[in-house]
MARSEFI-303209 format. One record per residue (C-alpha): x negated, z negated, y negated; residue in one letter. Coordinates in steps of 0.001 Angstrom, whole numbers, plus 500000, padded with zeros to 6 digits. Example, Ala and Ser with C-alpha at 12.3 -4.5 7.8 and 13.67 -1.06 7.14 Angstrom:
BEGIN
((487700; 492200; 504500); A)
((486330; 492860; 501060); S)
! end
This chain:
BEGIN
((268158; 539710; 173311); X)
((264932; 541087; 171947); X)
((265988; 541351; 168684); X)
((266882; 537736; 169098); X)
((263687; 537016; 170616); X)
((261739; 538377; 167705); X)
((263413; 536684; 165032); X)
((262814; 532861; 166571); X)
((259242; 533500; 167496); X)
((258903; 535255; 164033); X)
((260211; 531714; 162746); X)
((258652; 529470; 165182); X)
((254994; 531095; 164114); X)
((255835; 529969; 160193); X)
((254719; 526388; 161398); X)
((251548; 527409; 161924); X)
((250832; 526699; 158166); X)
((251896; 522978; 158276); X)
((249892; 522746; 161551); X)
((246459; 524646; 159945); X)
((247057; 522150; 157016); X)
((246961; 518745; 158728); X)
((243721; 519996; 160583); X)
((241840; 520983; 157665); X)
((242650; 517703; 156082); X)
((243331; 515047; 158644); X)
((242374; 511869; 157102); X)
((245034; 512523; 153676); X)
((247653; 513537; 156243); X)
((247270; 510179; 157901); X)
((247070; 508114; 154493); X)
((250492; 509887; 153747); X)
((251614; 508871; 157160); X)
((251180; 505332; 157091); X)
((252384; 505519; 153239); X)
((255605; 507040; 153994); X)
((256178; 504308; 157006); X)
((255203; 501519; 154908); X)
((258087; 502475; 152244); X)
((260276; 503601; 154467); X)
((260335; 500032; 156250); X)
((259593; 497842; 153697); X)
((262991; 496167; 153519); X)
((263399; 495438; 157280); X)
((262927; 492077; 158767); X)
((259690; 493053; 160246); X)
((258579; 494522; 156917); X)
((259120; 491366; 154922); X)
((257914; 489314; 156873); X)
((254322; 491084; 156586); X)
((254992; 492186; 153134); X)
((254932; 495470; 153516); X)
((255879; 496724; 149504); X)
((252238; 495406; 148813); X)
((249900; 496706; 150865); X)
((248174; 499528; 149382); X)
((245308; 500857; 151926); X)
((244797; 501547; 155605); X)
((242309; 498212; 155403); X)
((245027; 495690; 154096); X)
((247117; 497066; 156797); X)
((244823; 496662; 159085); X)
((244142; 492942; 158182); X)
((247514; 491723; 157276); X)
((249828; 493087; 160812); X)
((248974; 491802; 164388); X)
((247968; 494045; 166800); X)
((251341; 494680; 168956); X)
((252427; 494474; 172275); X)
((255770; 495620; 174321); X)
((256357; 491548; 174518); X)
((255422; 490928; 170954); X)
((257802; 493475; 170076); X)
((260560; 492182; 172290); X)
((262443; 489777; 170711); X)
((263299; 491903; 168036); X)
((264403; 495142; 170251); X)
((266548; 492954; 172414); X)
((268391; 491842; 169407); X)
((268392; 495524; 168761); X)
((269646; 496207; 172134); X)
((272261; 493603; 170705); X)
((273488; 495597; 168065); X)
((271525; 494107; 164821); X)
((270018; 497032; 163064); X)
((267353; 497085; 160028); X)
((264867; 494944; 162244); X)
((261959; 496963; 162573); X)
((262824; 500296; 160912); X)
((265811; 500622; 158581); X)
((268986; 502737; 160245); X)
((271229; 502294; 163381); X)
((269719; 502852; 166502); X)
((271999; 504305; 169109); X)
((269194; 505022; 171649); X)
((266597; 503137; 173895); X)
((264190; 505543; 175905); X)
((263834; 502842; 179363); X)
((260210; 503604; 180292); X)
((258258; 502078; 182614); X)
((255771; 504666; 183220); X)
((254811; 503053; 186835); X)
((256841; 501789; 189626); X)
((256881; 498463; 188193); X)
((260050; 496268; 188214); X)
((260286; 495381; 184456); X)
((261184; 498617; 182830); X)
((260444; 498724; 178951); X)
((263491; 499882; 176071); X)
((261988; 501616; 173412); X)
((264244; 502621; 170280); X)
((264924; 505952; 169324); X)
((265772; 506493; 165681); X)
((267101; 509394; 164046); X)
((263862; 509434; 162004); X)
((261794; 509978; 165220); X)
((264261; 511835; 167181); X)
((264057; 514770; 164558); X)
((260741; 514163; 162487); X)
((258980; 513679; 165726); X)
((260482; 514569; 169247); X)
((262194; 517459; 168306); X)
((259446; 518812; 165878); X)
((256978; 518602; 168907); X)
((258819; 520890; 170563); X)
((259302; 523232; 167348); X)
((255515; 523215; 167409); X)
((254796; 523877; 170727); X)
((256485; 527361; 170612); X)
((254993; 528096; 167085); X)
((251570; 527436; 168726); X)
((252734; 529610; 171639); X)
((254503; 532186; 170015); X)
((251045; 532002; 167503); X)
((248525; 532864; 170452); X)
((251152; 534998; 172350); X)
((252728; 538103; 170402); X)
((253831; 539337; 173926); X)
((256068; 536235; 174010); X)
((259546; 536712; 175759); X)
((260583; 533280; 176734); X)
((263791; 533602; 173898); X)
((265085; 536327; 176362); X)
((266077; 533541; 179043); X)
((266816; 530608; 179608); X)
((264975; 527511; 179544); X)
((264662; 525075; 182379); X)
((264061; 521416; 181913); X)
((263738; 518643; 184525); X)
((265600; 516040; 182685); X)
((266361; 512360; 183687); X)
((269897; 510445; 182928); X)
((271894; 508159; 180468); X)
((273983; 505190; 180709); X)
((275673; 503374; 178136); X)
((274067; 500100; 176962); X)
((276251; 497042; 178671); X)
((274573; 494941; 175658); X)
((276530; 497701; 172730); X)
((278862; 500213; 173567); X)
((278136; 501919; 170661); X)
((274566; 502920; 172496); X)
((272513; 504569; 175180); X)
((269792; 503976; 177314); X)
((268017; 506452; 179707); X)
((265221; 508604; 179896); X)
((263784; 510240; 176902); X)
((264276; 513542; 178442); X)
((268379; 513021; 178690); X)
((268228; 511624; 175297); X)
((266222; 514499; 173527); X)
((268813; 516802; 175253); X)
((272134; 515375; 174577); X)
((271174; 515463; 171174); X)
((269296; 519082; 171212); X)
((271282; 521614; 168268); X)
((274354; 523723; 169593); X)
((272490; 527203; 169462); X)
((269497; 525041; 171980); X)
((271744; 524025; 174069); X)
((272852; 527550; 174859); X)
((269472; 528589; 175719); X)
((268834; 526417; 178081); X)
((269917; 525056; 181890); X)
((271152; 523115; 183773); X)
((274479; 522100; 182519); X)
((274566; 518773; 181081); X)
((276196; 517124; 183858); X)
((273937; 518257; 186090); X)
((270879; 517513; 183991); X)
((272464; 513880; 183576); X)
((272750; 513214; 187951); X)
((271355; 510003; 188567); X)
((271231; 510470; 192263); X)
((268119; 512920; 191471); X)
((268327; 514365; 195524); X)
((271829; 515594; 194312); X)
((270913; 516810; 191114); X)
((267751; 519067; 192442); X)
((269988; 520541; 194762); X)
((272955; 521161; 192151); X)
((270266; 523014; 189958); X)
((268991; 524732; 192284); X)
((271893; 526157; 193145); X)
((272905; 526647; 189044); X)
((269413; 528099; 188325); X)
((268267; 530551; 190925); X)
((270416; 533250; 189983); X)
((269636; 532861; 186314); X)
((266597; 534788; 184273); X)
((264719; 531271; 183821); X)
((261499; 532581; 181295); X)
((260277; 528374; 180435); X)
((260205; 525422; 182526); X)
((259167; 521858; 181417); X)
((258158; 519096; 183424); X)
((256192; 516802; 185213); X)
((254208; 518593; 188093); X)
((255097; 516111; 191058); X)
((258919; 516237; 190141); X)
((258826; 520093; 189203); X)
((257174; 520776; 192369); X)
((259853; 519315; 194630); X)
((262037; 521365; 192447); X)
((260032; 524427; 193537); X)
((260025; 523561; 197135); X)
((264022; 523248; 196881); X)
((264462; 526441; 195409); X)
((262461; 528175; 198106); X)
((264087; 526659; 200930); X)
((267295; 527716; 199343); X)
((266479; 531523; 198576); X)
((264208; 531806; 201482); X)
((261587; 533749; 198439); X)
((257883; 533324; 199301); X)
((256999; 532272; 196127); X)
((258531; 531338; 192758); X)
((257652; 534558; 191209); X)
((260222; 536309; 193777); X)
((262552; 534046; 192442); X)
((262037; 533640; 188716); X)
((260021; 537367; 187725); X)
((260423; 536681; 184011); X)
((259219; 532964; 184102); X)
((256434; 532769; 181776); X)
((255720; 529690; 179793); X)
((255263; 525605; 182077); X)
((255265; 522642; 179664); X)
((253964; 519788; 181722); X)
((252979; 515965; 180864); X)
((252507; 513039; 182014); X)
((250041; 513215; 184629); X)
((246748; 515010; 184719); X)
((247437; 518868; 186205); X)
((244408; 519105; 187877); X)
((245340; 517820; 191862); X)
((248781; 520182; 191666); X)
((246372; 523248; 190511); X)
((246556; 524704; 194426); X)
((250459; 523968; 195141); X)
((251275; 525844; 191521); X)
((248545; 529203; 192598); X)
((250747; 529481; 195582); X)
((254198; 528907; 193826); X)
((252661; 531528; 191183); X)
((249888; 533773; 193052); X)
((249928; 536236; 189864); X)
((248683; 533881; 187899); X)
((250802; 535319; 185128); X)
((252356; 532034; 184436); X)
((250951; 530516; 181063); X)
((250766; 526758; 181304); X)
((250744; 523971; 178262); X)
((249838; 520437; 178476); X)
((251116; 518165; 176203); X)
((250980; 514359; 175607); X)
((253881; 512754; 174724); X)
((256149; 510076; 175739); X)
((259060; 507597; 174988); X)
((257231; 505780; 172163); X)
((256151; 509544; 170010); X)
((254515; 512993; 170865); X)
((251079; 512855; 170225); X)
((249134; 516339; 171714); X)
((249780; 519921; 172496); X)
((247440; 521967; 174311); X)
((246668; 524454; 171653); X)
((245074; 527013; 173271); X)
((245032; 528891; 176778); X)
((242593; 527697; 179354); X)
((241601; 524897; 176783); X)
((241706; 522013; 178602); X)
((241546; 519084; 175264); X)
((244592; 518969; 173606); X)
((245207; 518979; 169439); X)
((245802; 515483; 168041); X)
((249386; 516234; 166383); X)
((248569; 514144; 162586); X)
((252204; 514761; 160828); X)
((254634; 513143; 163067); X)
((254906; 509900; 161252); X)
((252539; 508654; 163441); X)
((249824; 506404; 162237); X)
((246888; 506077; 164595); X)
((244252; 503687; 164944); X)
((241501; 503434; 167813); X)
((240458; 500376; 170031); X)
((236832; 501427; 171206); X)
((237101; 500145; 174952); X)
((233912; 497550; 174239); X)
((236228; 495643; 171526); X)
((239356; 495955; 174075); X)
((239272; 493001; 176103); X)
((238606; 490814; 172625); X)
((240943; 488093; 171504); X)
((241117; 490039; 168155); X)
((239461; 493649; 168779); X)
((238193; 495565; 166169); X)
((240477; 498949; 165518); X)
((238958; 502625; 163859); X)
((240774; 504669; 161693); X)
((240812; 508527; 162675); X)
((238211; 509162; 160428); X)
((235438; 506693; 162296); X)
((236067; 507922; 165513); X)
((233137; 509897; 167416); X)
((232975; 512445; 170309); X)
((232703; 511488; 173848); X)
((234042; 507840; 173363); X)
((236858; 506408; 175068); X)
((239430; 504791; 172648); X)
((242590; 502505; 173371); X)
((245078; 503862; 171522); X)
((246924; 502146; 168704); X)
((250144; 503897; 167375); X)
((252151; 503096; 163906); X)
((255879; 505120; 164330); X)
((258791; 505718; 162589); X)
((260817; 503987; 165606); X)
((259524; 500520; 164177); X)
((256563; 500056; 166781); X)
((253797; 498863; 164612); X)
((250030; 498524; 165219); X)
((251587; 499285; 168808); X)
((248922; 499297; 171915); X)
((250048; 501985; 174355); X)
((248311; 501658; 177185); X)
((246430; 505324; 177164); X)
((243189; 505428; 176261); X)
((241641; 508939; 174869); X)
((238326; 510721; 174344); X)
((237486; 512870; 171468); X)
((235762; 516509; 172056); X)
((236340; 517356; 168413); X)
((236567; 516006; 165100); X)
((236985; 518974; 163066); X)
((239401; 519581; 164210); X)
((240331; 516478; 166342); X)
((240704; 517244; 169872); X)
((240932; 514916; 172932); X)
((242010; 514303; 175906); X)
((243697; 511301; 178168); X)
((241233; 509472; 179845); X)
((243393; 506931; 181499); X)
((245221; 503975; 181046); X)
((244050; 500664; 179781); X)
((245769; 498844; 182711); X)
((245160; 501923; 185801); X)
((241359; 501541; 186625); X)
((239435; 499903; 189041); X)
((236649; 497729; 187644); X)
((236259; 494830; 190243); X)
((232728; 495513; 190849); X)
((231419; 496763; 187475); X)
((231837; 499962; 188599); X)
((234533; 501085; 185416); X)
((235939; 503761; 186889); X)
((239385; 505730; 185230); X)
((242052; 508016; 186294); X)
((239706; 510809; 184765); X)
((237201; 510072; 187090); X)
((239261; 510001; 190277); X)
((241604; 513080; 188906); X)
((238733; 515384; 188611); X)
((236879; 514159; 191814); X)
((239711; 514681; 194278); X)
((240302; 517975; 192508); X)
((236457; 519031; 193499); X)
((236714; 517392; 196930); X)
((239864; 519212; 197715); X)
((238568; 522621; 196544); X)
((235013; 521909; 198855); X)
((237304; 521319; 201669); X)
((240313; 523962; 201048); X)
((243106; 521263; 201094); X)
((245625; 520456; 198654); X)
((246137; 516944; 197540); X)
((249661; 516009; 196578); X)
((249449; 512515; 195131); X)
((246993; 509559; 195906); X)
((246578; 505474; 195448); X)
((243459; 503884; 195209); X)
((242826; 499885; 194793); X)
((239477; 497605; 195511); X)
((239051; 495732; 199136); X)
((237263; 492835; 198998); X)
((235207; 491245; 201961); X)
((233438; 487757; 202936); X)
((231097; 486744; 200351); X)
((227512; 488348; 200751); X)
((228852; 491779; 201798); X)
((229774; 494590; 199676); X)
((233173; 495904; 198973); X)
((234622; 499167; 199349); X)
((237621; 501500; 197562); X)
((240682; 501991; 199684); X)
((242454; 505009; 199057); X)
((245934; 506403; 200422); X)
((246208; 510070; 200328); X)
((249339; 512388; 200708); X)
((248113; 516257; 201180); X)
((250038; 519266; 201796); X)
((247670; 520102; 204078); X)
((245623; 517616; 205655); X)
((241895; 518249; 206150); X)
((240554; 518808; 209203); X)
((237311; 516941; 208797); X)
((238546; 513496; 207086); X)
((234549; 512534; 207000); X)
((233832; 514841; 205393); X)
((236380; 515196; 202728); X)
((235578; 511330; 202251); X)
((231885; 512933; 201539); X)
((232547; 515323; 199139); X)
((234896; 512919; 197137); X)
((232276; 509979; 196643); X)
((229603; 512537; 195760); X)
((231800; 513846; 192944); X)
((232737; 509833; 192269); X)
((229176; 509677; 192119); X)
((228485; 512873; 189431); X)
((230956; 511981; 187060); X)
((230686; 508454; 187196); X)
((227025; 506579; 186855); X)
((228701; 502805; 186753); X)
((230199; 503724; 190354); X)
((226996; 505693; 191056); X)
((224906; 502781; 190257); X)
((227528; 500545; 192485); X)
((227505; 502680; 195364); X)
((222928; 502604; 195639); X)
((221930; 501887; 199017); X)
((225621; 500645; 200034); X)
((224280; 497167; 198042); X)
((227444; 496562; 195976); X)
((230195; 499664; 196897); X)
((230751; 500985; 200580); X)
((231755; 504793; 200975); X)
((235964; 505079; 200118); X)
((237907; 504150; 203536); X)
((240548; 506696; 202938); X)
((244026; 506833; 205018); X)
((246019; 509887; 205274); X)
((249367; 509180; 204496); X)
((252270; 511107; 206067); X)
((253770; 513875; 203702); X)
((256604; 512515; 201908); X)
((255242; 509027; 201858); X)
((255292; 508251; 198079); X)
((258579; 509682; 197438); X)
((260210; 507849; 200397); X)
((258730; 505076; 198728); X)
((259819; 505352; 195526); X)
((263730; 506578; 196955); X)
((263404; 503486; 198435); X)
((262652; 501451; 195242); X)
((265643; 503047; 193548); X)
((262712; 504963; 191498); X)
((263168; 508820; 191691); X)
((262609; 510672; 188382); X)
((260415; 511985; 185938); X)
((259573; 508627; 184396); X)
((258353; 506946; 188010); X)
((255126; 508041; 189238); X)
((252447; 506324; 191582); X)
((250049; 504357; 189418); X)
((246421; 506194; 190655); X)
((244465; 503588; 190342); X)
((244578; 499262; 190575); X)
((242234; 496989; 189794); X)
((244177; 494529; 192561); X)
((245677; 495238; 195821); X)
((249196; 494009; 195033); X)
((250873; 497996; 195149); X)
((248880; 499157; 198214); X)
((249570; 496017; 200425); X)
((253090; 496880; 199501); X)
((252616; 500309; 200388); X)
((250362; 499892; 203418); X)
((253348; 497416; 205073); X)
((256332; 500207; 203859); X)
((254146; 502910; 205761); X)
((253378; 500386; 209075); X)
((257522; 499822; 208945); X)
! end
């Protein structure tokens, strides 16, 4: 096993060269991008229509394609779901990643070609452990098996001849045959949909194994940990799992779980990545331990351009190309992929702490803020405030919900919040304290909102019961990697829902 070991991470560190090469020249790796989708789709429906065998620069692009939507995009990816191919990129496509990213009903069908199954996806995760396997010569994670927290697929009642599920199942019924060795649970495990049966079927597969990687999101992973303890009866997950090493996580910001994962791993020898992807590309890998930004991945045949969030709420807003953008400026993002979603707004908006090379990180999500009385504040905000509020007061915050409440006209308003903690605090006014005076620090819109009481009231916070938002979500047939509690919204239509499923 360790000669095994030492030949892939001798292999995986060769990508470092493709990696140092898009860095040091960014802006011609994104040209070649956009060039290479252009071709590559030019004969589609979607390419004809906006001509795309003539345009020649980023500009004409720019001018001559609509900015995109999920509903602009629809027609054509339902007649996809149909069976009609060469639509939006040229190819069959025999997969549709169903995201919906938040607990809403409508759930979303993005395709999954070939092209960006291999030439994205899958080289992500090549990168990932070149990057690793680059910083980490000590590296023993080939010695064991991998762990993923993957989601199911069904096939598509539209086509038999396709799938739809999560991108996690997808990416793994199609992983190579020497991957699929490495790595655990079995498939039919991995593909449960009743996700209470499948943690308990891998926890029973998995705790005997020498499990050296684990990816997943932290609020799903960390039920997973909690299972596994209550099975082996281990303190911690160290006891359980010596050789584990290496945590991939996504799709939420770390920084509330950072207590619950000290006591699954008091040794702190865990290493833990961040990246940034999701069902419509891969877009950042944390490139570097204890860095907190993440690298801006340029050569996935991804094309990006950036909505500054002044032009956002625009009829027609004005987009950047990678090399306009600045540092400490929040961008909507704007992705171009070789799965036929073009000038496609995601939702996520970014900030830049490099440009040379570019680093960011996720700053929220175009729709998750609250804003109802000028106060603008993001998911970054209220992600880094409870973190500081929950260290002042020694608690640990498992998930949280926070919307505007409005009152009679001529009084101020207030934020409600709904908090689940592991460990409630003992002093609830306080805690309430310390979280508006770090609302306050990192935010000076809220801080200006909240002067003398005149516009904002201190947060009325509610402690939920532990358990709460996954009841919830059980209860909306919503379990899974993909489902999460939106953080933050800018109306009160989830937390009256929530607020009567609690008083039931």
């Amino acid at each position: 096993m360790s000669v095994i070991n030492s030949f892939i991470a001798h292999n995986m560190r060769q990508r470092m060269r493709r990696i140092d090469y898009f860095k040091k020249n960014p802006f011609q790796t994104q040209k070649n991008q956009l060039s290479y989708l252009l071709q590559t789709a030019k004969n589609t429906e979607f390419g004809e229509l906006y001509r795309f065998g003539k345009i020649k620069i980023e500009k004409e692009f720019q001018q001559q394609i609509p900015l995109q939507s999920y509903e602009s995009l629809l027609p054509y990816i339902e007649r996809n779901l149909k069976g009609e191919q060469n639509l939006l990129w040229p190819g069959i496509v025999n997969w549709f990643a169903k995201s919906s990213g938040t607990t809403d009903n409508k759930s979303k069908f993005i395709p999954i070609t070939k092209d960006n199954l291999f030439n994205c996806h899958y080289q992500a995760g090549k990168d990932i452990l070149a990057l690793y396997c680059n910083q980490f010569h000590d590296a023993r994670i080939f010695n064991g098996r991998s762990l993923t927290m993957g989601g199911s697929h069904e096939i598509n009642p539209l086509n038999k001849n396709s799938y739809i599920g999560d991108l996690s199942a997808i990416l793994i019924d199609n992983l190579p045959f020497w991957v699929r060795q490495m790595r655990s649970p079995k498939k039919e495990i991995t593909f449960l949909g009743d996700w209470e049966e499948k943690l308990n079927k891998m926890a029973d597969e998995t705790i005997h194994q020498n499990i050296t990687s684990i990816s997943g999101v932290p609020s799903w992973t960390s039920i997973f940990f909690q299972k596994v303890l209550e099975k082996t009866g281990k303190e911690n997950i160290e006891k359980v799992w010596p050789n584990l090493e290496m945590y991939i996580h996504g799709g939420v910001n770390f920084m509330p779980y950072t207590d619950q994962y000290k006591k699954f791993f008091p040794g702190n020898k865990l290493r833990y990545i961040e990246i940034y992807n999701a069902s419509e590309g891969f877009f950042g890998i944390q490139p570097e331990d204890n860095v907190k930004d993440l690298l801006l991945m340029l050569d996935y045949c991804i094309f990006y351009e950036f909505i500054p969030l002044e032009e956002f709420e625009k009829e027609n807003p004005k987009t950047l190309l990678l090399e306009e953008v600045e540092i400490n400026k929040s961008y909507a993002l704007v992705i171009t992929t070789n799965s036929g979603l073009w000038r496609y707004q995601l939702g996520d908006t970014i900030t830049f702490t490099s440009v040379d090379p570019h680093k960011f990180i996720i700053s929220g999500r175009t729709k998750h803020f609250i804003n109802a009385f000028g106060e603008e504040l993001m998911v970054g905000n209220t992600d880094k405030a409870i973190a500081i509020a929950a260290e002042k007061c020694k608690v640990n915050v498992i998930d949280y919900t926070a919307a505007p409440k409005f009152f009679a006209e001529g009084h101020c308003g207030v934020h409600e919040w709904l908090i689940e903690f592991d460990d409630a605090p003992s002093d609830l006014t306080l805690f309430t304290y310390c979280l508006d005076n770090a609302l306050k620090s990192l935010n000076s819109d809220y801080e200006t909102k909240r002067y003398l009481n005149l516009i904002l009231k201190q947060p009325e916070i509610s402690i939920v019961k532990k358990g709460t938002f996954y009841e919830w979500l059980k209860s909306k047939n919503k379990l899974g990697g993909q489902n999460k509690i939106p953080r933050l919204s800018n109306d009160r239509e989830l937390i009256e829902e929530l607020i009567q499923y609690i008083q039931k």
